[in-house]
N, C-alpha and C positions, 0 to 999 in steps of 0.2 A: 650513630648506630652501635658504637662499641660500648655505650651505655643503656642498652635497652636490652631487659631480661623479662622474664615469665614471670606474671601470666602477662599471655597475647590475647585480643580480642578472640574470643571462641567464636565460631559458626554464626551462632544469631547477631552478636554483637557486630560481627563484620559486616554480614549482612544491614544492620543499621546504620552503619558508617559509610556503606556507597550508598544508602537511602538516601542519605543527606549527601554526598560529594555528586551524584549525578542531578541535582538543582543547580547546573549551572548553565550560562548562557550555551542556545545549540538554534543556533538560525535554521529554519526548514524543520528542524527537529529530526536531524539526520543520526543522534547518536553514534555519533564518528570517535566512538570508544567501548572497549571491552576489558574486562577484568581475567588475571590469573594468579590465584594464590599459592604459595608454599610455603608449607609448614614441615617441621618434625624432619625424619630424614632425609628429605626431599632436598632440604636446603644442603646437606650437608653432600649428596650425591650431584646436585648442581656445582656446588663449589668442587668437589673433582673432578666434576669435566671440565668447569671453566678452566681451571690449572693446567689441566691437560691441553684445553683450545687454545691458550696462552703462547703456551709450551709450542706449539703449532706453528701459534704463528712467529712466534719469534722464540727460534731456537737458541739462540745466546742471553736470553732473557735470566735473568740474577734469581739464585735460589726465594728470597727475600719479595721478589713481587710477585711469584708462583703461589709461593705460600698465602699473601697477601689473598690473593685468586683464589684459594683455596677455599681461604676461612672469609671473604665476603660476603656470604651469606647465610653465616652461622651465628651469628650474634644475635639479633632480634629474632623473637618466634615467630614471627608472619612476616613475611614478603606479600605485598600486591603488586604485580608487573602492572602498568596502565597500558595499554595497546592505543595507539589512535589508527583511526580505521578512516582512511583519505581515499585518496584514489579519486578519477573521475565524477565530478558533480556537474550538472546543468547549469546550477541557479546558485550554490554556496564555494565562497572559495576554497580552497584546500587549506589558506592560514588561516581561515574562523575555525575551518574544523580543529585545526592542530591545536588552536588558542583553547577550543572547547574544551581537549584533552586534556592542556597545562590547565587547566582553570579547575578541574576535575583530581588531579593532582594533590593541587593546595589544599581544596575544601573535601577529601581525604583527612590534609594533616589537621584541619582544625578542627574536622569530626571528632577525630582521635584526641585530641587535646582534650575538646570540653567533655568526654567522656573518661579524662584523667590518664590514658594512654600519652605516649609521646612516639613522635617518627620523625624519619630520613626520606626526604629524594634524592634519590643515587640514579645517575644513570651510567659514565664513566663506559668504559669501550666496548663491553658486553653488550648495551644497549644499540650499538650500530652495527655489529659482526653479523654478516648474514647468517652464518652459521648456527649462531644462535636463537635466532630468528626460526630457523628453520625445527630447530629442538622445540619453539613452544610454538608451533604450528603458524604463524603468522605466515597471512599469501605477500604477494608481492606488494599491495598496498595499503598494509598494515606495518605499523614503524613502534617499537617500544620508546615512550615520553617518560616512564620512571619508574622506579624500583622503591618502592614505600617501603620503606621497614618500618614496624609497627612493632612496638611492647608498653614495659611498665616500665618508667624512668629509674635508675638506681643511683644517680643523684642528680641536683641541680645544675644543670649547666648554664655559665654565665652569661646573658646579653651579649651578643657580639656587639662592637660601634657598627652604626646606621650611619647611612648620610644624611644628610641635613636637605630636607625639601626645600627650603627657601634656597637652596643653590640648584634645586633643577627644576625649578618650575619659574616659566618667564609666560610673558603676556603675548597673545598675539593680536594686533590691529591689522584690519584693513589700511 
């Protein structure tokens, strides 16, 4: 996220990026997700409250992870919160729906990729503080799944090591 600068995906282009991230598997077709963007100084009045919620919640908290709080969501131009929207169903569990949301997520990021963009999913303590929950309207069962940050890459970042498939994939017989 700390390499991701302007230009961010504008309006339309966002708008094509969940075009394509909301094709993803949704059993019943419950849409058990919702979108919220910030941009511009939105990001920057978010990150002073989070500093301040921080602050809140733990008052002995080190100048160094306030600030941290401060400026997490000032570095890339768009944020997309993913909301997954659970709660009671009849017929669909609550982990397909959740799965929905992570699945919704990814094909975000690789929206964003093949359209030359680069992003982050961030979720880290914001994303479970009720309180904050409470600032971007989410009811009782509505749960933030990620914080996209989306831009234009300002360099190459290296391949992390992956693991190796052939050490987690085994056979199962009868």
């Amino acid at each position: 996220m700390l390499h991701l600068a302007e230009p961010g995906p504008d309006q339309a282009t966002l708008l094509r990026l969940l075009q394509s991230a909301v094709r993803v598997p949704d059993h019943g077709k419950r849409v058990p997700w919702r979108f919220l963007s910030i941009r511009g100084d939105a990001r920057h009045a978010l990150g002073e409250r989070l500093a301040a919620r921080h602050r809140e919640r733990d008052p002995d908290a080190g100048e160094a992870l306030i600030e941290k709080d401060r400026g997490r969501f000032s570095h890339a131009p768009l944020i997309v919160v993913v909301v997954a929207r659970l709660g009671p169903d009849p017929k669909i569990p609550e982990q397909e729906r959740l799965l929905s949301a992570g699945c919704v997520c990814f094909a975000l990021l690789q929206a964003a990729q093949a359209l030359g963009y680069r992003g982050c999913w961030l979720t880290g303590w914001a994303a479970y503080d009720p309180e904050i929950a409470r600032w971007f309207g989410l009811d009782a069962h509505e749960h933030i799944v990620g914080f996209i940050h989306l831009g234009t890459p300002t360099l190459a970042v290296p391949e992390r090591e992956r693991p190796d498939p052939r050490d987690l994939l085994s056979e199962w017989a009868p």
